[in-house]
BAFI-3210 file (N, C-alpha, C; in Angstrom, 3 decimals, decimal comma, padded with zeros to 6 digits):
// residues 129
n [1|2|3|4|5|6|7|8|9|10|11|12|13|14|15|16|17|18|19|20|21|22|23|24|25|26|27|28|29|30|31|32|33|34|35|36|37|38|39|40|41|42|43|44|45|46|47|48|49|50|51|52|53|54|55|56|57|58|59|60|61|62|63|64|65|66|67|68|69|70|71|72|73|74|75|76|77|78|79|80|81|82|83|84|85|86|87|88|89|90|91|92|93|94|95|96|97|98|99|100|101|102|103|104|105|106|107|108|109|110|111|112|113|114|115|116|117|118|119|120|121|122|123|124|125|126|127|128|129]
n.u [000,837|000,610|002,003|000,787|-002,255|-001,732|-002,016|-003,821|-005,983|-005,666|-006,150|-008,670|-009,928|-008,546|-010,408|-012,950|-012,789|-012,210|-015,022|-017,130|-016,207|-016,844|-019,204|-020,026|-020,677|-022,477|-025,700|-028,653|-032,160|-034,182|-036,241|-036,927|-038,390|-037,887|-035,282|-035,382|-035,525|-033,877|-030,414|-027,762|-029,005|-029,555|-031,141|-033,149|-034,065|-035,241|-033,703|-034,905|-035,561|-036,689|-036,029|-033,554|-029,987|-026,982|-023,877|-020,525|-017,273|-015,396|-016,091|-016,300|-015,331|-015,895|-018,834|-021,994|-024,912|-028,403|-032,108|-033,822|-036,228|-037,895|-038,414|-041,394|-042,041|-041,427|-039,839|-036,440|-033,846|-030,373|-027,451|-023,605|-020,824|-018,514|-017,434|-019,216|-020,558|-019,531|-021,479|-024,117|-026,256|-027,506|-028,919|-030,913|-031,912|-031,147|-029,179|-028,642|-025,735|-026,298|-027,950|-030,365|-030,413|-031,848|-033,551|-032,316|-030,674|-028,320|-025,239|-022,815|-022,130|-023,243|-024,451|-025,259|-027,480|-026,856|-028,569|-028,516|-025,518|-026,215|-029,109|-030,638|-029,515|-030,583|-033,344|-033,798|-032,545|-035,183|-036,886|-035,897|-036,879]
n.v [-001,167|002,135|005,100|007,628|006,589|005,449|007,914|009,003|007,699|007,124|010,255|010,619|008,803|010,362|012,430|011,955|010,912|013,354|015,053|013,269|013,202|015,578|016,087|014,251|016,138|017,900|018,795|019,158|021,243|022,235|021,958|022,497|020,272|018,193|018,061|016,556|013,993|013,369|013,484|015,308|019,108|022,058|024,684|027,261|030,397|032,865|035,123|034,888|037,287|037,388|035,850|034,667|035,827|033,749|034,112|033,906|034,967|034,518|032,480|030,043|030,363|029,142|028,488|029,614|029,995|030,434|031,695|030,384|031,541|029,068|028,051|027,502|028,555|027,085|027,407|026,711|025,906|027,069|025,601|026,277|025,430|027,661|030,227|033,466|034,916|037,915|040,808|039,586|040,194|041,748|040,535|039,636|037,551|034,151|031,194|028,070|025,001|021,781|019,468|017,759|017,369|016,402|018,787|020,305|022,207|021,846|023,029|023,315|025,100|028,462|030,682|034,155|037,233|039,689|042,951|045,125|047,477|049,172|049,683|051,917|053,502|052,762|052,909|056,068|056,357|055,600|056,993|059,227|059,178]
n.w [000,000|-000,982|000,448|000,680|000,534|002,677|005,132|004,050|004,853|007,606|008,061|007,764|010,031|011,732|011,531|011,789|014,887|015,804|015,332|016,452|019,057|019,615|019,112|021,171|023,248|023,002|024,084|024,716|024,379|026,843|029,739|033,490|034,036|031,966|032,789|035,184|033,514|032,118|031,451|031,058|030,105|028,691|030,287|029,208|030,926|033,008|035,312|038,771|040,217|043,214|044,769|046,815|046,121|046,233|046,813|048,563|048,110|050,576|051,716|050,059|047,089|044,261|044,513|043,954|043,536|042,630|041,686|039,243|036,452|034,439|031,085|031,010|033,615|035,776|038,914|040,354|042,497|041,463|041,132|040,603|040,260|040,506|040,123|040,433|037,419|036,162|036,006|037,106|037,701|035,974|034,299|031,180|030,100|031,143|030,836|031,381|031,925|032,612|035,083|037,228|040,394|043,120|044,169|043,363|040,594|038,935|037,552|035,227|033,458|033,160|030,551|030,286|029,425|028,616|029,046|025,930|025,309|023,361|023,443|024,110|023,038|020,106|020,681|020,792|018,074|017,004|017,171|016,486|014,000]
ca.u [000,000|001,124|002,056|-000,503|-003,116|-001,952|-001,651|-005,089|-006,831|-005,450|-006,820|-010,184|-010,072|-008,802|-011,460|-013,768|-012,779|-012,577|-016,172|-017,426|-015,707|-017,600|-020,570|-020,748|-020,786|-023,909|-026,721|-030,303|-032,600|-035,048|-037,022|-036,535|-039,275|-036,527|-033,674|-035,083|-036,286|-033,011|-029,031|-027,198|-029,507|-029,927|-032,296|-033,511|-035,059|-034,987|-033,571|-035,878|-035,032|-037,680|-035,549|-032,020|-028,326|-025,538|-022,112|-019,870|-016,048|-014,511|-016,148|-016,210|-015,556|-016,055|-020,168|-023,650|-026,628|-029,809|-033,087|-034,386|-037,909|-037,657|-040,053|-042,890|-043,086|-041,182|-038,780|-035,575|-032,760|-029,425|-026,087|-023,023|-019,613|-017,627|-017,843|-020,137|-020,459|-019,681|-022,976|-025,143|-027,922|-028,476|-029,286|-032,020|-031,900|-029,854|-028,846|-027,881|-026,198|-026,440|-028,489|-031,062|-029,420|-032,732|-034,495|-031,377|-030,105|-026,606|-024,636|-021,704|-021,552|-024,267|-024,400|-025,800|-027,611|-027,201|-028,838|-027,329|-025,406|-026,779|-030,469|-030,961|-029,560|-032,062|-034,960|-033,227|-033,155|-036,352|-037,574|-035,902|-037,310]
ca.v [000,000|003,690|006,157|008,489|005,816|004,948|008,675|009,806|006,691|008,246|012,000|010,107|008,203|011,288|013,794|010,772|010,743|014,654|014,903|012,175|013,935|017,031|016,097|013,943|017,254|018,831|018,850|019,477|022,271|021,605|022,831|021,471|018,865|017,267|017,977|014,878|012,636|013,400|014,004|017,015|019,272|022,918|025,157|028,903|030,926|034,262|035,524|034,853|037,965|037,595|035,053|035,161|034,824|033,611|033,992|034,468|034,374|034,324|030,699|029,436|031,225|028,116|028,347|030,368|029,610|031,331|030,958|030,668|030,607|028,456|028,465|026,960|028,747|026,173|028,069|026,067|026,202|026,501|025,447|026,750|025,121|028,215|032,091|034,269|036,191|039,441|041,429|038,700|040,609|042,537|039,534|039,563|035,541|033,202|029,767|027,190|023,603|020,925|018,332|018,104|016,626|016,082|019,868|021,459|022,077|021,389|023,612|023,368|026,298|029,629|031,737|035,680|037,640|041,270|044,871|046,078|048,956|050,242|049,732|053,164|054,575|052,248|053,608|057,167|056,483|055,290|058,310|060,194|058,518]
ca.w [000,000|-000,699|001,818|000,486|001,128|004,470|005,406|004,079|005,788|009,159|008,598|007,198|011,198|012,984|011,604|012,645|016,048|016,351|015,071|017,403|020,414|019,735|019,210|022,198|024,468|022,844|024,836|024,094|025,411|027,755|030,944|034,619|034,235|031,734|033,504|035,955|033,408|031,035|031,575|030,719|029,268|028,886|030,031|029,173|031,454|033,728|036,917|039,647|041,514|044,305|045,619|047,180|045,122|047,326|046,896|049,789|048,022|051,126|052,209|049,056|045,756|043,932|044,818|043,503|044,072|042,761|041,564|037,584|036,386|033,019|029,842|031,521|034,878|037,167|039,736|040,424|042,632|040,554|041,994|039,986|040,862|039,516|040,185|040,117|036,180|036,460|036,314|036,715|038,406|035,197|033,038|030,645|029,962|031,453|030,130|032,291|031,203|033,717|035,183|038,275|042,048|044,078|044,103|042,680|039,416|039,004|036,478|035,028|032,914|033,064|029,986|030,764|028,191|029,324|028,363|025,149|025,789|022,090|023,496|024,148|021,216|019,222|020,767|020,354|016,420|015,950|017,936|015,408|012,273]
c.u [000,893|000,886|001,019|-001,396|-003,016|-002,329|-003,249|-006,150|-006,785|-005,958|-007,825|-010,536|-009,542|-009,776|-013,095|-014,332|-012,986|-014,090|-016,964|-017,148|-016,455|-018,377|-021,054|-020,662|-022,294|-025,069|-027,953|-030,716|-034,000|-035,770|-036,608|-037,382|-038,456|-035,476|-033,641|-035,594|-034,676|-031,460|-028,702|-028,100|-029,386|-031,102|-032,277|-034,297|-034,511|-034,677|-034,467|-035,516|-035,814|-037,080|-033,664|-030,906|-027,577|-024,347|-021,289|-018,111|-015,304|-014,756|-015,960|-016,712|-015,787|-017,630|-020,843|-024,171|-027,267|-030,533|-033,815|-035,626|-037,557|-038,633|-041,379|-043,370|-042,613|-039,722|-037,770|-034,659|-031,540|-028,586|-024,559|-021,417|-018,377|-017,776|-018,442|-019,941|-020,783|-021,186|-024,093|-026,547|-028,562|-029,026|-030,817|-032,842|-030,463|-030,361|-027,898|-027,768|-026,166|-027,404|-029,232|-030,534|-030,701|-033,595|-033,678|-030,787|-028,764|-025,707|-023,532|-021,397|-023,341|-023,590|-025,331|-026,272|-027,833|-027,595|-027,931|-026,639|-026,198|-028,350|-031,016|-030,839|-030,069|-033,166|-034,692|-033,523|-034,308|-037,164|-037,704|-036,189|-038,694]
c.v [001,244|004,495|006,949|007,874|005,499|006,432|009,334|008,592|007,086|009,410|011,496|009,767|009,682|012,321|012,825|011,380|012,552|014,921|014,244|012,775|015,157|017,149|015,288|014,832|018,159|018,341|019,545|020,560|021,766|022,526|022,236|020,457|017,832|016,820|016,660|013,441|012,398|013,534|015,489|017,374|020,864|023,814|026,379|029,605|032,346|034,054|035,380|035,948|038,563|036,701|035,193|034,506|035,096|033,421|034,746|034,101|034,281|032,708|030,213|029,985|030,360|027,657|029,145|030,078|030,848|031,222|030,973|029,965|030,121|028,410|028,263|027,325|028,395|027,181|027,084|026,730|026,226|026,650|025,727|026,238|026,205|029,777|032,589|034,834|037,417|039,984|040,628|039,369|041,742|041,530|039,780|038,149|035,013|031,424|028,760|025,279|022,856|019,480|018,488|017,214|016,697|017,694|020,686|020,961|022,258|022,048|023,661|024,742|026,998|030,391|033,197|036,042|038,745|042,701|045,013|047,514|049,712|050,236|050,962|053,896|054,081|053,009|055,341|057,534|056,380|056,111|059,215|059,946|059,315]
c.w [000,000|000,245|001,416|000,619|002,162|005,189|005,160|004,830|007,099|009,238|008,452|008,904|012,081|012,582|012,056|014,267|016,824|016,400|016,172|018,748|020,690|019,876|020,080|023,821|024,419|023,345|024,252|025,434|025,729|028,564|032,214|034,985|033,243|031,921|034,676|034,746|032,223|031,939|031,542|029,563|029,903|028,962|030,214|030,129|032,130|035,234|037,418|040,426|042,684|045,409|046,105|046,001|045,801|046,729|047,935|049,228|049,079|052,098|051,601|047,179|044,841|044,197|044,621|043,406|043,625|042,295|040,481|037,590|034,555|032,176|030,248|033,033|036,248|038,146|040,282|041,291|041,582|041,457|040,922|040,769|040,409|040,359|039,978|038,816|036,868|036,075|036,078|037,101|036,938|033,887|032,815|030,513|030,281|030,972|030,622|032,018|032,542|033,964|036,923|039,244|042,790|043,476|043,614|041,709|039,532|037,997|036,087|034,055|032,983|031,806|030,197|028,632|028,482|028,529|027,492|025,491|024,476|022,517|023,586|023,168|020,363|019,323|020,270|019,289|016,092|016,201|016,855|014,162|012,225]
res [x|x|x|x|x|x|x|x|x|x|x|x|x|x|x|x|x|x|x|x|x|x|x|x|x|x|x|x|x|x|x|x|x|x|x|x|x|x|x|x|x|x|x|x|x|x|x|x|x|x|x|x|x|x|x|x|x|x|x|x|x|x|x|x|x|x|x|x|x|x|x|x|x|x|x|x|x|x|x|x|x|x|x|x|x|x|x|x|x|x|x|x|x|x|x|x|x|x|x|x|x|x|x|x|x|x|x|x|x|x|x|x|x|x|x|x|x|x|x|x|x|x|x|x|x|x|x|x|x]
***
């Protein structure tokens, strides 16, 4: 067999295995009535800010806690093994991946979706139209 046949049979098996690796991280989106009947799944929803958000970095900066209502209504603890995001209290939507632990959601990563700063100067323009 030719080296150029052995050599493209190997990138053919490692773009395989890259592929395969990648796509077994993606997670589906969900609500927290899936998050117990499913695995890692993500779910969309809003700040609950009627309820408390804890972070104390000097017990454990490595912990947040606080409380999202998700597409359908349901209010959830979330548990966050990581740091607080910087301005989390001004989130518009948050997006949390994870998986449910008894009455708490379990997160491994939070994405934020915060106030444009251009939002104002939108409304501004269309003022002036």
């Amino acid at each position: 067999m030719k080296k150029s046949y052995i050599i493209g049979i190997l990138a053919i098996i490692a773009a395989i295995v890259i592929f395969m690796s990648a796509s077994g991280d993606v997670s589906t989106y969900g609500n927290f009535t899936d998050a117990n009947s499913t695995g890692k799944v993500k779910v969309s929803g809003t700040l609950d800010l009627e309820k408390e958000l804890y972070y104390d970095p000097n017990v454990d900066p490595n912990y947040f806690s606080f409380y999202m209502i998700d597409n359908l209504g349901d209010s959830k603890k979330v548990i966050l093994t990581k740091p607080k995001p910087q301005d989390f209290e001004l989130s518009e939507q948050v997006v949390v991946t994870g998986s449910m632990n008894e009455d708490a959601f379990v997160a491994s990563e939070v994405l934020t979706k915060c106030p444009s700063k251009y939002k104002d100067e939108e409304i501004l323009l269309k003022a002036d139209s």
